[in-house]
N, C-alpha and C positions, 0 to 999 in steps of 0.2 A: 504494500500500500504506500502511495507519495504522500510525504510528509511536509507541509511548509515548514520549513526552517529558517526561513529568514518574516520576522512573526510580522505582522503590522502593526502601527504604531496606536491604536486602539488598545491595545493590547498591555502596553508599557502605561497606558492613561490607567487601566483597569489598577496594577502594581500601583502604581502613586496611589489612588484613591480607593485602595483597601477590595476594590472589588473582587469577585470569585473569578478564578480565570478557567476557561474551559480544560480539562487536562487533556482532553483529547490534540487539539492543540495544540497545551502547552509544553507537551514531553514528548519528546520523538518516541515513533512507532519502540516497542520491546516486546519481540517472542516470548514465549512461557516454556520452558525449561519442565519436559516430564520429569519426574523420579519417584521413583518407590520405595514407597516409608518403608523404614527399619532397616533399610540395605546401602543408604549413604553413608560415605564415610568422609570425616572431615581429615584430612591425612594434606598437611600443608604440604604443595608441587608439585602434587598433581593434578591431572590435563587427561580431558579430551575430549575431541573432533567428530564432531555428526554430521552426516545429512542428516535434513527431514524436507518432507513431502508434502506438502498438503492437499489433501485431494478434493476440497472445497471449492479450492482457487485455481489448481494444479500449479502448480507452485513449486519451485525449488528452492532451496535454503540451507544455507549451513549453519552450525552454530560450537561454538568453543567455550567449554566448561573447565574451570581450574579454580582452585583453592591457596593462595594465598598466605595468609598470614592469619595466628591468632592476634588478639589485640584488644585494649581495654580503652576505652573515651567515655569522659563524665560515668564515672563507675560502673559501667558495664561492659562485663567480659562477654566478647565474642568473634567470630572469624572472619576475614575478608574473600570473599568467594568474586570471580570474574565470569563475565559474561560476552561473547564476542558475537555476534552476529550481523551476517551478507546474509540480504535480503532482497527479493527485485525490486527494482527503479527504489531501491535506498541505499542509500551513502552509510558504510562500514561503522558501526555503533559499538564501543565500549561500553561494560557498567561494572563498576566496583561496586558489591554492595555487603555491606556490617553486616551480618544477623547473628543469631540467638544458634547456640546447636544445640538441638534436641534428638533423642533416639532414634526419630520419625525422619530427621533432615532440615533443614534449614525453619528455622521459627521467626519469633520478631523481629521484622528488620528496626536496625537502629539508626542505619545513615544509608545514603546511594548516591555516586557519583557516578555521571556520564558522561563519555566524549563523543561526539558525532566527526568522522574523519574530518579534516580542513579546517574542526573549530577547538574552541578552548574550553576544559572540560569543565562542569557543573556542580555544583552539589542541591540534588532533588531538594525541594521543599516537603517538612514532612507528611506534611495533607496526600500528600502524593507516595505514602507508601504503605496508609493503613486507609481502611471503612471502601465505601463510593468508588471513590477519588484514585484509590490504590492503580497505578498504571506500570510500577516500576517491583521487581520480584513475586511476580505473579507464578512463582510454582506451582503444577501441573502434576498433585500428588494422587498416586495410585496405590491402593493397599493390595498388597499378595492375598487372593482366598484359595487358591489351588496349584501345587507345583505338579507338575503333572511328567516330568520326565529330567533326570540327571543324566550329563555324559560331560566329552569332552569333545571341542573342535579346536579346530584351526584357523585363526586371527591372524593376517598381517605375517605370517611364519610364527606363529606363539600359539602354543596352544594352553588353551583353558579351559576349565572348567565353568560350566554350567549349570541352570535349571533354568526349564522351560516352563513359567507359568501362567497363570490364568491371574489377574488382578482389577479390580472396578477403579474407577476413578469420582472424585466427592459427587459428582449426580447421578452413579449408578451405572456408568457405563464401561462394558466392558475395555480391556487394555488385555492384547496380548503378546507378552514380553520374553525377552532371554536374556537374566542376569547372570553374571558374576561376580564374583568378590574381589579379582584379582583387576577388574576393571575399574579403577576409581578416575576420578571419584564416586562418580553418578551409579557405577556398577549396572547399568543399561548397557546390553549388545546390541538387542533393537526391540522394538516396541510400535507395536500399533495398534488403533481406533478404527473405528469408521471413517475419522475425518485427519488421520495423519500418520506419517510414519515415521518412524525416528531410529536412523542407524550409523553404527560404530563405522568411521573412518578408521580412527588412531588414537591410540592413550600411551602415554609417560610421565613421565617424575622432571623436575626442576623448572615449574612454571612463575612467571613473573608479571606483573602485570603491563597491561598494553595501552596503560596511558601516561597520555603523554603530558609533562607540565602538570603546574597547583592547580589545583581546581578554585574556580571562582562563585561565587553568591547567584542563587538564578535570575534577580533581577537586574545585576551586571551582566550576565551574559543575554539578555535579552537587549540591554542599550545597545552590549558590542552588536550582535547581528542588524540591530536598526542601524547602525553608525556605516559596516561593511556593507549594506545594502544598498541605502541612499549613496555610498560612495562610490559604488561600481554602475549605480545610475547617471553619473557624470558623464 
């Protein structure tokens, strides 16, 4: 889906004068990351590399999953997890984002940062990461109710260990997945819906994050893009 990113100047009036600002909007497009509770592993650098499919749109997509750093800010202890996703007709999107780790996988988020390729990266406002509003760690969680089949294949020249199962995801609808343990972090080999499919390129250890530069305040980076717009209107 295209995303205006260079926002209108409406928009920056709404920021001064307290207004709600649409988050559709006001946060670049961000896929939703499947994973199956109780089989995440927070295991800081490690990485990896998906297609997925959507057969909605028909759609192709990749997307890059890595863990980071543990880390504490204003008292709370928790990890930094990345997010890499190529998207069609959109520009290459980073997201650092804090959360909570629970048994299940990634819990409250605490903070989220994004960079859109060509621009200066952000830190989300937090309306934009809990209730309504929530646009930014929108994980895509599935509970295992059936394993249905253990062996091993072959990944990439690596062979692993498997189970093949059956899992719902929070509205009931089926997900049929092929984990590993040895697959972190997400431990997803592939998985699919009715309306998507989600599969292993490549996984390793010593991941680091893919942004670039401090992140700035989001209603600074809203002036910057009104500033580089009107300027490239010259």
């Amino acid at each position: 889906m295209k995303r205006r990113l260079l926002l209108p100047v409406v928009l920056l009036a709404s920021l001064a004068l307290g207004a709600p600002l649409s988050a559709q909007e006001a946060i670049p497009h961000q896929a939703s990351p499947l994973v199956i509770k109780d089989t995440f592993s927070f295991v800081p650098g490690t990485w990896a590399d998906y297609a997925i499919f959507d057969k909605t749109k028909n759609e192709a997509s990749r997307m890059y999953i890595s863990i980071l750093k543990r880390d504490t800010i204003s008292g709370k202890s928790g990890i930094w997890m990345e997010i890499e996703a190529e998207m069609k007709d959109s520009p290459l999107i980073v997201t650092d984002v804090f959360v909570e780790e629970t048994k299940a996988g990634p819990g409250e988020i605490y903070k989220a940062v994004i960079q859109v390729k060509g621009m200066s990266p952000f830190t989300i406002p937090k309306k934009f990461l809990e209730g309504q509003d929530q646009q930014v760690g929108n994980f895509e969680a599935a509970q295992i109710v059936k394993r249905m089949e253990q062996k091993k294949i072959v990944h990439n020249g690596r062979t692993i260990d498997v189970w093949i199962v059956e899992a719902l995801d929070k509205e009931g609808r089926k997900v049929a997945a092929t984990v590993s343990l040895q697959v972190l972090p997400i431990t997803v080999v592939s998985a699919e819906t009715d309306d998507m499919r989600m599969t292993l390129n490549d996984w390793g250890v010593g991941a680091q994050t893919r942004i670039e530069g401090e992140p700035i305040g989001f209603t600074l980076w809203i002036m910057e893009q009104i500033a580089n717009g009107l300027s490239k209107k010259k």
